[in-house]
Structures are given as structure tokens and as C-alpha cells.
C-alpha positions as CSV (number, residue, x, y, z in Angstrom):
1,X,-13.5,-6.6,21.7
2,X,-11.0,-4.2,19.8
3,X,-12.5,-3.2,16.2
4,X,-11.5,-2.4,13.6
5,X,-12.9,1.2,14.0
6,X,-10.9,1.4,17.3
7,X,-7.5,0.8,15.5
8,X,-7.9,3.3,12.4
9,X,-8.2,6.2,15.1
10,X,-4.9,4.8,16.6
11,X,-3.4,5.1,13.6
12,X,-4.6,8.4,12.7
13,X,-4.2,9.8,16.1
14,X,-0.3,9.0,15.8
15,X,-0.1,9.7,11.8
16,X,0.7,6.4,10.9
17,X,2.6,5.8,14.3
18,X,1.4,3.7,16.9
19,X,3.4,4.2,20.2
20,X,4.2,0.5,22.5
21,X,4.7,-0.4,25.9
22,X,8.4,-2.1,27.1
23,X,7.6,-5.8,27.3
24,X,9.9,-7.7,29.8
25,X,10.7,-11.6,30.0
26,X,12.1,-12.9,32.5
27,X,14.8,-16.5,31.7
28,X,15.0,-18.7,35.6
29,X,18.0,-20.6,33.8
30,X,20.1,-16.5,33.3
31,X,21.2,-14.3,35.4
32,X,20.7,-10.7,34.3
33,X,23.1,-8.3,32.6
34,X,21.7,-5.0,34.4
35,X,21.9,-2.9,31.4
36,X,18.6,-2.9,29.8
37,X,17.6,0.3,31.7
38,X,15.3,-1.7,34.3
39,X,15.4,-0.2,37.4
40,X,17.8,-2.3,39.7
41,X,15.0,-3.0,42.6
42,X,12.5,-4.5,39.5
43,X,14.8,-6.9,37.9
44,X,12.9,-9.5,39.7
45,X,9.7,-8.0,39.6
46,X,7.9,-11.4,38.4
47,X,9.0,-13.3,41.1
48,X,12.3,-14.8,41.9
49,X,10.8,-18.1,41.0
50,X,10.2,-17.0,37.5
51,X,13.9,-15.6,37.5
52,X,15.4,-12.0,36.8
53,X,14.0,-9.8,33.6
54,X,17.1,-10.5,31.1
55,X,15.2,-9.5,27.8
56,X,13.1,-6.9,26.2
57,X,10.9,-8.1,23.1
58,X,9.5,-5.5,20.6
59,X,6.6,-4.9,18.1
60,X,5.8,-8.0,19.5
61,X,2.9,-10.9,18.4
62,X,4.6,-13.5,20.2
63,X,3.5,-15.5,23.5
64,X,6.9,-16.0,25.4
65,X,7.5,-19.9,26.2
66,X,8.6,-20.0,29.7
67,X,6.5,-22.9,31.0
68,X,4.2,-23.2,34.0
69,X,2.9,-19.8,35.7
70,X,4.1,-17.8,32.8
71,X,1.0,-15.2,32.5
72,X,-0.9,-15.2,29.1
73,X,0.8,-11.8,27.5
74,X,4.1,-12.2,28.5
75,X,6.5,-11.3,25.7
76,X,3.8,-9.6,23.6
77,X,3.3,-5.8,23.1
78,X,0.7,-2.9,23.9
79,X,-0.1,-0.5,21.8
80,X,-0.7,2.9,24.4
81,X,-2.8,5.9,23.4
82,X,-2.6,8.8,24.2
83,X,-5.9,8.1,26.8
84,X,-4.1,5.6,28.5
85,X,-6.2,3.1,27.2
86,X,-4.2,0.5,25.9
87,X,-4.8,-3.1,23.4
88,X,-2.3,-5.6,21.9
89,X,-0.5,-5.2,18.8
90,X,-1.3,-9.4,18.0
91,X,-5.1,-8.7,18.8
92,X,-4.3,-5.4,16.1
93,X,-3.0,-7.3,13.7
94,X,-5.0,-10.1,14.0
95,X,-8.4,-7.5,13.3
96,X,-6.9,-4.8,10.8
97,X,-3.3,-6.3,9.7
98,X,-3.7,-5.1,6.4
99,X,-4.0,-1.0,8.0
100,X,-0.8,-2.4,10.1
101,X,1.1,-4.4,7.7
102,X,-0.5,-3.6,4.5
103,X,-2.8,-6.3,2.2
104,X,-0.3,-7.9,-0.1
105,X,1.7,-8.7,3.4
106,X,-1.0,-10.1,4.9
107,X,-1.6,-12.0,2.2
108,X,1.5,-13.7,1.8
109,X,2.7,-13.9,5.6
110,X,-0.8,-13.9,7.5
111,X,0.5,-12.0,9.8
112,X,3.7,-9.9,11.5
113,X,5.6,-12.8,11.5
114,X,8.8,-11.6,13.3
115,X,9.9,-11.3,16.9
116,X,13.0,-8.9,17.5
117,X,14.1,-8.4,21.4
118,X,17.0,-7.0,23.3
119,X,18.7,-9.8,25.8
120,X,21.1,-9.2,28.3
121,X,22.9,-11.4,30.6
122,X,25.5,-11.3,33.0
123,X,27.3,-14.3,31.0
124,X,26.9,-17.1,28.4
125,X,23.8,-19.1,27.6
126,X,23.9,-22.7,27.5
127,X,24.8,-24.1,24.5
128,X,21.9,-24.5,22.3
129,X,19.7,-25.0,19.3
130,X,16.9,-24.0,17.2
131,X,14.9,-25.9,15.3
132,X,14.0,-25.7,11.6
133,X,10.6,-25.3,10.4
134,X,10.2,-28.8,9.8
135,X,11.1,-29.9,13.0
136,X,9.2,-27.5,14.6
137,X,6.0,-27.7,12.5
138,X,6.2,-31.7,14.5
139,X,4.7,-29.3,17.7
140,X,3.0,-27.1,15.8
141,X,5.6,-24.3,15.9
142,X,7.5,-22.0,13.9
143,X,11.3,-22.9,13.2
144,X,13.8,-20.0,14.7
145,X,16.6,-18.6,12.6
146,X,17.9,-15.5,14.4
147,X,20.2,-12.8,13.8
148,X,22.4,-10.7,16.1
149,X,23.9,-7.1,16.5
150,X,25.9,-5.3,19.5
151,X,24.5,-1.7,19.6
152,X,27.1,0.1,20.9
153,X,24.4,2.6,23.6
154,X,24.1,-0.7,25.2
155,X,27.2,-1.5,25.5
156,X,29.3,0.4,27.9
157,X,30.2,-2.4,29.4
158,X,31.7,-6.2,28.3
159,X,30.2,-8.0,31.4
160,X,31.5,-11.7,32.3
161,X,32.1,-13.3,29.2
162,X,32.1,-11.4,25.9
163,X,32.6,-14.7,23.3
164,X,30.2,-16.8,22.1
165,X,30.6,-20.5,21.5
166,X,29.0,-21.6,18.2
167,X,29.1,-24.6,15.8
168,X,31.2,-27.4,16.8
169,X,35.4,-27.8,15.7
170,X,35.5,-29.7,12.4
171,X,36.5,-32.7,13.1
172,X,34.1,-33.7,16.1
173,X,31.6,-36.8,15.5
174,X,28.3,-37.2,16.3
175,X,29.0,-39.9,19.0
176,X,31.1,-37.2,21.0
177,X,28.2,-35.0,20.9
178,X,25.7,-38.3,21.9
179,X,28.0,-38.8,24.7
180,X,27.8,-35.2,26.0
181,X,24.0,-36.1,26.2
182,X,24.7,-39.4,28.1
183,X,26.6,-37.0,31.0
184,X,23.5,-35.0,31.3
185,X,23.1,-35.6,35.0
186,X,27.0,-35.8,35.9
187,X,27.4,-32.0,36.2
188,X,29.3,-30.3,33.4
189,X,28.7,-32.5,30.4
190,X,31.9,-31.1,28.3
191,X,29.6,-30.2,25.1
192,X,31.7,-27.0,24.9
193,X,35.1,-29.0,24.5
194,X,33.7,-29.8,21.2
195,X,33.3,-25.8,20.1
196,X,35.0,-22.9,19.4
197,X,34.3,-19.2,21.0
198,X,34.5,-16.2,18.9
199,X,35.3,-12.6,20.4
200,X,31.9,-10.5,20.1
201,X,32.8,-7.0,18.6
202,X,30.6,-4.3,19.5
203,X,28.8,-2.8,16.6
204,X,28.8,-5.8,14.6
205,X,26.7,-8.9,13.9
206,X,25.8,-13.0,13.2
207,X,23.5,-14.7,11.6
208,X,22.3,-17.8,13.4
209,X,20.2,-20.5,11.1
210,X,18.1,-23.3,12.7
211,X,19.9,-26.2,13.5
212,X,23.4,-24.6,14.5
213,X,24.5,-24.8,18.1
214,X,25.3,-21.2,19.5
215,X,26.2,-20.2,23.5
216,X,25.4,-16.5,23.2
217,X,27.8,-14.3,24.8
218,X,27.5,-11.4,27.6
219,X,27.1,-8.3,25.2
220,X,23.5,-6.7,25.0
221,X,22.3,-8.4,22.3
222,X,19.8,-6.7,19.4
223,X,18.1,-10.2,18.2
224,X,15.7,-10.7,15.1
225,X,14.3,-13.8,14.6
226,X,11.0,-15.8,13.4
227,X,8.5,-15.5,15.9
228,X,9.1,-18.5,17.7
229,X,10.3,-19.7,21.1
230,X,11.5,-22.9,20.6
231,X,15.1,-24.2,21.5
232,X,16.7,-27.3,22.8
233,X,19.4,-26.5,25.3
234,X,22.5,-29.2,24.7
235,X,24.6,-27.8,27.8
236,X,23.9,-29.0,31.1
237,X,26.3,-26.7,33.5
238,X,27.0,-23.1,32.6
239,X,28.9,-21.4,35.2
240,X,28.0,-23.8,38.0
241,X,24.2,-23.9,37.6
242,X,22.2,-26.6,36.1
243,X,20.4,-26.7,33.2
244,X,17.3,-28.9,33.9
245,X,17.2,-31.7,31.2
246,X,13.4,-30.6,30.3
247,X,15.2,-27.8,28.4
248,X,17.2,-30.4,26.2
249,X,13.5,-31.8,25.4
250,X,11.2,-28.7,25.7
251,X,10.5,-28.8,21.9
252,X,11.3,-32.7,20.8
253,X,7.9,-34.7,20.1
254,X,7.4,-36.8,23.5
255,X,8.5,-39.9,21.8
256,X,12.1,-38.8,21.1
257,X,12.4,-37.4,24.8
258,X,15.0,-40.5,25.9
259,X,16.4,-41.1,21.9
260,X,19.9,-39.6,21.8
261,X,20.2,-40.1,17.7
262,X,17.3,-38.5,17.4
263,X,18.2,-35.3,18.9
264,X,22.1,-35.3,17.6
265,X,20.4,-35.2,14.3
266,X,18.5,-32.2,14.9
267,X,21.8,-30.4,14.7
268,X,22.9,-29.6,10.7
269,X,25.9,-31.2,11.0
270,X,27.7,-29.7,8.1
271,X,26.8,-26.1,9.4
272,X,27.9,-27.0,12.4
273,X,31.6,-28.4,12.0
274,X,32.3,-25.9,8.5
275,X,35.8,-25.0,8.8
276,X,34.8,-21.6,7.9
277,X,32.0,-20.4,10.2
278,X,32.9,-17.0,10.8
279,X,33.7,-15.9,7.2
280,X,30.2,-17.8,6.1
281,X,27.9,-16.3,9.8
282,X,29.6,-13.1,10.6
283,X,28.0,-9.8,10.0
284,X,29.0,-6.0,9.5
285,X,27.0,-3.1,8.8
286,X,26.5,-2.3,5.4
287,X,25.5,1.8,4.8
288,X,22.1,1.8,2.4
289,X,23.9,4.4,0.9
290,X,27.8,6.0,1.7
291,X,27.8,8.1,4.5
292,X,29.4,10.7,2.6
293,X,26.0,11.2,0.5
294,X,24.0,10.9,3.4
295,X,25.8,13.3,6.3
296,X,25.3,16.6,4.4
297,X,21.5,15.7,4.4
298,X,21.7,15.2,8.3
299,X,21.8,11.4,8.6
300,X,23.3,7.8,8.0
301,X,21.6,4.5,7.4
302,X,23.0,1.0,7.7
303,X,21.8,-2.0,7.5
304,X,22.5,-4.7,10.6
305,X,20.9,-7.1,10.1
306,X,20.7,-8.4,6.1
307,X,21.2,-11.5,3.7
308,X,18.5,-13.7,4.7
309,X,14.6,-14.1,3.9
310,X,13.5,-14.0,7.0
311,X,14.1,-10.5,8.5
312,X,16.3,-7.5,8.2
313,X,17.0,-4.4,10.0
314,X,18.9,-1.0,9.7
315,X,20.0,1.7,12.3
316,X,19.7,5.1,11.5
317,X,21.4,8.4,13.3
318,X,20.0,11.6,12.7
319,X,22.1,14.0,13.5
320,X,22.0,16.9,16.1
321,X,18.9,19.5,15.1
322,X,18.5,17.6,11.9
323,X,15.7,15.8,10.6
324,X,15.2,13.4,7.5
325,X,12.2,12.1,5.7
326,X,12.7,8.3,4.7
327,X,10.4,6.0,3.2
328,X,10.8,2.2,3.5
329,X,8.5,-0.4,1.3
330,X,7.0,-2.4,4.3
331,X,5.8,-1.4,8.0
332,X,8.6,-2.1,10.9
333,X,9.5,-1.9,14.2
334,X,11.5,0.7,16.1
335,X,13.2,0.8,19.8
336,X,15.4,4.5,20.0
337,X,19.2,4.1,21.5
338,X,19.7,7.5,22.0
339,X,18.8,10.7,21.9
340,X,15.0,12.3,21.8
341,X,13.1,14.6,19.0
342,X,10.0,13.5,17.1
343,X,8.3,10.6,15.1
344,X,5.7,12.3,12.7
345,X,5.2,14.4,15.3
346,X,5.2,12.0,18.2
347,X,7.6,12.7,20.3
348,X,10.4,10.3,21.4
349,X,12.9,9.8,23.7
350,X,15.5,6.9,25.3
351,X,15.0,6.7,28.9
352,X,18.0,6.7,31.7
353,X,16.1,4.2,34.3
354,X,13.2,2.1,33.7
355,X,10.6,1.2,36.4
356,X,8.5,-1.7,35.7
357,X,4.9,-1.3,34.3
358,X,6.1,2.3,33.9
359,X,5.7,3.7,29.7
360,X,8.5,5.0,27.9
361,X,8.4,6.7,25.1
362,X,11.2,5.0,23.0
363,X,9.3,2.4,21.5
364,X,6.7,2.2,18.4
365,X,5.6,1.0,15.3
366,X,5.3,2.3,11.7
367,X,2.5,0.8,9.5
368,X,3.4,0.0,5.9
369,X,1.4,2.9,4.5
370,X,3.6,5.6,7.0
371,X,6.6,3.3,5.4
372,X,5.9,4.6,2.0
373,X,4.6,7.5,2.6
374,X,7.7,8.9,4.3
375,X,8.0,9.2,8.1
376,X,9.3,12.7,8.9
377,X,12.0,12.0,11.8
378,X,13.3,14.8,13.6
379,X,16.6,15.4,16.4
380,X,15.4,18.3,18.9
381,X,19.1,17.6,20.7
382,X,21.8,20.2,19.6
383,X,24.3,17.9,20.6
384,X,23.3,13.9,21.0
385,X,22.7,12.2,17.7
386,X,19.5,10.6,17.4
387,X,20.0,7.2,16.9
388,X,17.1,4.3,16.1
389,X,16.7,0.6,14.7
390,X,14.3,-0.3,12.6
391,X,13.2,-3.8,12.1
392,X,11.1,-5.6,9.5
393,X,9.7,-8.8,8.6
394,X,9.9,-11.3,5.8
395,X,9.8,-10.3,2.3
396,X,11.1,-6.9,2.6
397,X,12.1,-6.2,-1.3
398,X,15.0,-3.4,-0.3
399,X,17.2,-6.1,1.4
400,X,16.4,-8.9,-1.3
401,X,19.6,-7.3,-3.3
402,X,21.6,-8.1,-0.1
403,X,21.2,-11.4,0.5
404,X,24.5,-12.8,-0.9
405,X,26.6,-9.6,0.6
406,X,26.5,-10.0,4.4
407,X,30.0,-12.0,4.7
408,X,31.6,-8.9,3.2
409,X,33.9,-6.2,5.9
């Protein structure tokens, strides 16, 4: 059994820094995007049966949801020492979170309550849902707002379908939407007549709350969220393959599997139809301070991901054989997009080709007392910017200021 002995020398081996492993999850209902740096010949490396690795999940505490002969740590995260020896961050956490996460965190939350992932697909996902707290808490489960971002390193290319449906058009009804249901098993059942694509712009962002129906688009998506896996697909054809009805149902209590009403009103309507979606969901970056402050002191910090209580995140670029000290007032998450130099003096790097079950070293995790200490980052390129994102759970006080600002170019 890990102690709590065991996790301290972690955290002082790496100064505060604990290095992760790549999780991969696979999706049978997706077809991959072939740009999260897994190696072509592993993109099925589960099985075709369990379907093609189309996501990447970080810092993660979080059990991915992908029925039977899914194995028992897929989707969560291992911490690696410098040994080799290995032990998951939910298992640290759930011994030591207050050396992780610090006490007055673990106090309120219980825990890292956040799961932030890369997906990438080679087009849309069914149209879909996420339910609130309250529905979910019917399951015992965690409701699942989400928020998105487009990094541009993972971006090079568009792939099939760069727009994402979301909401429905004002105007439409809930029996249009019951009727969709009612076509389940007649092939395409038309739900996306009854929404509206946006055009996904690369180094920008969404915010997705519970309840609103969404068809993410084909861009490599950076996705924070509430650690939770639960959804209820309302599309049953996406580019000529079937969405098994099990996914409209996956997280409905048993009783409501056949009631129609009862699953159109798991949607928020009035989110759904609001004539102005994109001016009230749409993100852009937001610089923690201007650029023209921060360059001369080698860097720039933006926020990506801001305006709600449930998670936030920044990217920052250090810039070539700079290095910047910055201190942040709770523990997060980090996955590098380019470049390589050093963490506190563990060294990091973004890959070019991923093999499965292979380590990288573009991956780890800052405890809250590195956070406000200062972590010393450092660009050992003399031409590549360094570039990271940093994500944090609940509660972080430094985007609490933000929360009315994120509709704002």
C-alpha cells in the first residue's frame, strides 16, 4: 500500500514536482484524429473492439466510463519516479491530498476534483449532453460542465469537420426533439436539423454547461471539465455509423430508459435555444497581465479557460533561453506543447512520436505548496518558445475576478 512516507520523498525528489505517465482512452463510437503524437501502429493498441485511442486525460483521478472490459485504471494517471517505480496520483491524493492539493482544498473539495484531457477525432461527435449535478447525483455521479480550447501545436491540421453543432435554433420545440428520439432505430434521426454549427477558431475557446447539447468538432481539443464521465448521446447516425441507443441511456436511472419526456427535459431548454449562444458560450484568451509587461521579463500568460467555478486554466510561453519564476495560489496540472528546458529542475520536453506504454517527459504535476512558493521554469531552446498549460481545479481565487469577463474579444 502507498504511504504517506512514500509520497513526501516523491515530492521532495522532484522539488514540489511530480512527473506523470500519458494516459490513453480509447472511444469504439470515434474514429481517431492521428494527431495526439501516438505512434500510428498503436492507435489501436487496446484492441480494435475497444476502438482507436482518440483522447489523452491528465493529472488524472478519474476512472474512464467505457463499459464492459474497460480495465480498472483506464483514464487515470501515474505518478513515475525516477526508479521507475510508479503509483497513481488518485491513490496519492486519496493518502496525502493535503501535501498534493494543500489542507484548506482538501477540506472544501475532498479531493482533485477535476479531469482535463486532450481529444482528437477525425470528425464530429454525436450530438450530446451532460448532465447536471442533480441529475447525475440520481446514479451517484458527478454532473459535467466542460470547457474547451484549440492549442494551436496541435493543430496543424483542420481534419474532416472543423464546426461544432451546439444548442438547438430558437424556435425548435420539445416535441421535435422527442421525435428525433422516436427515429432512433431509422438511421439518421435529423436531431442536427434542429442545431446550428459554429466555425472552431484555433487558439480560442467554449464553455459548455450541463444540460446543453454540443457535437464537438474535429480540432484537437484541450477539455477541462468536472471529473465525471457521464453523457447522454441524442444523435443516432454521425457520418454513417450508428450510435447504439445504450449511449442515449448510459447515465438515465433505469426507469426513464423508454420515457422520452423524461430525457427531452434533461436538456435546459432556455440554454439551449438562446438566440445568443455564441456571444453568452464563446471564449478568448485573456493575458493575466499585457504582454507588453510581461515579454521583456521573458514570458506571456493567458488565461483559456476562465469565468466559471468549476475550473480554469492558463497557457504560458517562455521564451527562447529565458526562464520565469511564477507562483500560482493552488496546485495544478501541466501537459508542455512545445519546446523542452526545466521544471524546478526537472527537465521537460514535448515528444515528436509517442509509443504506447512508453514515458514522456511532457507531463506533471505541481503541488499547491510549489504553487506558492514559485516554480522556477526555464527554456534551454535558443530558438523554440517554451510553451505549457496549466490547469486547476475548483476554487482557484486568481480566476474568481474573471468570472463575468469571458464573453469579452
Amino acid at each position: 500500500m502507498l504511504t504517506r512516507q512514500q509520497i513526501e520523498g516523491a515530492i521532495a525528489a522532484g522539488s514540489g514536482i511530480l512527473r506523470l505517465e500519458p494516459s490513453w482512452v480509447p472511444r469504439s463510437f470515434m474514429i481517431p484524429g492521428r494527431r495526439l503524437k501516438l505512434h500510428p501502429d498503436d492507435l489501436y493498441a487496446l484492441g480494435g473492439d475497444r476502438g482507436g485511442i482518440n483522447e489523452r486525460w491528465f493529472s488524472s483521478t478519474t476512472n474512464a466510463d467505457n463499459g464492459p472490459g474497460t480495465p480498472a485504471d483506464e483514464g487515470l494517471s501515474y505518478v513515475r519516479q525516477a526508479d521507475g517505480s510508479r503509483f497513481l496520483l488518485r491513490d496519492a491524493v486519496d493518502q496525502a491530498g493535503d501535501l498534493l492539493l494543500g489542507q484548506d482544498v482538501m477540506s472544501r473539495e475532498g479531493g482533485w476534483n477535476l479531469l482535463c484531457k486532450f481529444f482528437d477525432n477525425m470528425g464530429p461527435i454525436p450530438h450530446h449532453m451532460h448532465q447536471s449535478e442533480e441529475q447525475a447525483q440520481l446514479l451517484g455521479r458527478k454532473g459535467k460542465p466542460e470547457a474547451y480550447y484549440f492549442p494551436p501545436q496541435y493543430n496543424k491540421t483542420d481534419n474532416d469537420f472543423p464546426y461544432t453543432f451546439m444548442g438547438l435554433e430558437p424556435g425548435t420545440t420539445k416535441a421535435q426533439v422527442r421525435r428525433c428520439l422516436e427515429n432512433w432505430n431509422r438511421g439518421d434521426n435529423g436531431i442536427l436539423n434542429l442545431s446550428r454549427a459554429f466555425h472552431l477558431e484555433v487558439g480560442t475557446g467554449w464553455q459548455i454547461d450541463p444540460r446543453i447539447l454540443h457535437a464537438p468538432g474535429s480540432l484537437v481539443t484541450y477539455e477541462p471539465q468536472v471529473n465525471s464521465d457521464v453523457f447522454a448521446m441524442f444523435q443516432s447516425e454521425v457520418e454513417g455509423r450508428i450510435t447504439p441507443r445504450a449511449l442515449l441511456t448510459k447515465d438515465v436511472p433505469p426507469q426513464y430508459h423508454d420515457d422520452l419526456d423524461y430525457i427531452v427535459e434533461l436538456l435546459d431548454w432556455d440554454a439551449n435555444v438562446n438566440p445568443t449562444f455564441a456571444q453568452d458560450n464563446r471564449v478568448f484568451p485573456r493575458p493575466v497581465k499585457p504582454f507588453a509587461e510581461t515579454e521583456s521579463a521573458g514570458f506571456r500568460e493567458q488565461w483559456v479557460c476562465y469565468g466559471t467555478q468549476w475550473y480554469s486554466a492558463k497557457e504560458l510561453t517562455v521564451l527562447p533561453k529565458r526562464s520565469v519564476t511564477v507562483r500560482d495560489p493552488e496546485a495544478y496540472g501541466v501537459i508542455f506543447t512545445q519546446g523542452y528546458g526545466a521544471v524546478n529542475q526537472v527537465h521537460v520536453s514535448t515528444p515528436s512520436m509517442i509509443r504506447f506504454g512508453e514515458m514522456t517527459e511532457d507531463e506533471i504535476f505541481v503541488t499547491a505548496a510549489a504553487a506558492r512558493d514559485g516554480v522556477r521554469i526555464e527554456n534551454h531552446s535558443a530558438t523554440d518558445p517554451l510553451v505549457l498549460l496549466k490547469h486547476f481545479g475548483p476554487g482557484n481565487p486568481d480566476n474568481q475576478p474573471l468570472t463575468t469577463t469571458r464573453r469579452k474579444k
